[in-house]
N, C-alpha and C positions, 0 to 999 in steps of 0.2 A: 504493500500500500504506500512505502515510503516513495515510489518513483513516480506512482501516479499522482500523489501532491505537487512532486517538484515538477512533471510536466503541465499540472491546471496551472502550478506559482509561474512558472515561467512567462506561457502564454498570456495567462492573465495580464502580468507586468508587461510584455510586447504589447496590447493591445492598448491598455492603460496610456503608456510610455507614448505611443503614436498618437492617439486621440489628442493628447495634451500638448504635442510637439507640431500636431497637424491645426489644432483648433485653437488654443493658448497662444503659442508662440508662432501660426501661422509658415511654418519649417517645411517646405518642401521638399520631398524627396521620393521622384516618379517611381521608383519599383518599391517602394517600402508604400507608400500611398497606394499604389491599385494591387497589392497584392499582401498585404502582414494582415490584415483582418481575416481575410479568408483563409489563407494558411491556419490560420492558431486555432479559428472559429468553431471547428469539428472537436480538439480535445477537448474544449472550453464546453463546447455544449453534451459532448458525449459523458462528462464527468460528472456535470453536475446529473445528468438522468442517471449516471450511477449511485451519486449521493440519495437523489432522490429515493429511488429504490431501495436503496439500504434501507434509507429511514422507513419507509411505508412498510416494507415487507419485514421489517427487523432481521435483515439477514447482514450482518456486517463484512459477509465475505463474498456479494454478490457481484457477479460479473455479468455487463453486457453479452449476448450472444451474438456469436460475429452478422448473424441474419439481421438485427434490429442493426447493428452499427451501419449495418450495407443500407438498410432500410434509411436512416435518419441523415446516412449522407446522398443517397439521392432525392428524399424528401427536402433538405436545405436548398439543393442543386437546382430543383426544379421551382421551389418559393422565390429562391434569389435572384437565377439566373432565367426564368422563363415568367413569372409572374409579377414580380415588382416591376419589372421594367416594362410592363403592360398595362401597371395602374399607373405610372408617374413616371416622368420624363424626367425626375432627378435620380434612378436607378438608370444602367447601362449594361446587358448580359455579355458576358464577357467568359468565352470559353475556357479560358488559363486559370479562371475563379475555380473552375469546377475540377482542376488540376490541383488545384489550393488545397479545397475542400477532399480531395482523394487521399492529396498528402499527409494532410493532417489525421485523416482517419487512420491510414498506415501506421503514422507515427503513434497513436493513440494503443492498436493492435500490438503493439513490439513491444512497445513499453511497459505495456498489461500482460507481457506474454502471452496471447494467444496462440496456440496450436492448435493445428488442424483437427478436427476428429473423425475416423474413419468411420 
């Protein structure tokens, strides 16, 4: 459980760190601007459905199944990248997001140790 902290602390502070540097202090900087939110986005949200879980089901030692992670990263994919930019012309779909968003999910799987199961 200690690696899956330090991967939500991380992320969490990468996204923190941007918003503030992107919003606050106006700091530009083109690949970390269209591409750190979505990157981190999938640990950030896949952890907390694991906290959640825990606490609901009282199972302290539960882990995502790799079917919901595949699930939740192409439910983000298709919210973010196919439907926001269909209500509001201040979203923009952008295929590389959904490279982000894959990434991060990997990253989430390794770090959880997932294995296959036959």
């Amino acid at each position: 459980m200690q690696k899956e902290s330090v991967l939500f602390g991380s992320c969490l502070f990468i996204f923190i760190l941007h918003q503030i540097l992107e919003n606050c202090f106006h700091v530009p900087v083109k690949m970390v601007d269209n591409y750190a939110d979505p990157l981190v986005c999938m640990p950030i949200i896949l952890q907390l459905v694991v906290w959640e879980r825990r606490l609901l089901l009282k199972d302290a030692y539960y882990r995502l199944p790799l079917l919901h992670i595949i699930g939740y990263f192409i439910l983000t994919s298709l919210i973010a990248e196919l439907l926001f930019p269909k209500l509001s012309n201040r979203f923009t779909a952008d295929s590389l997001d959904v490279v982000c968003y894959a990434i991060g999910s990997f990253v989430f799987i390794a770090i959880n140790s997932y294995k296959r199961s036959h």
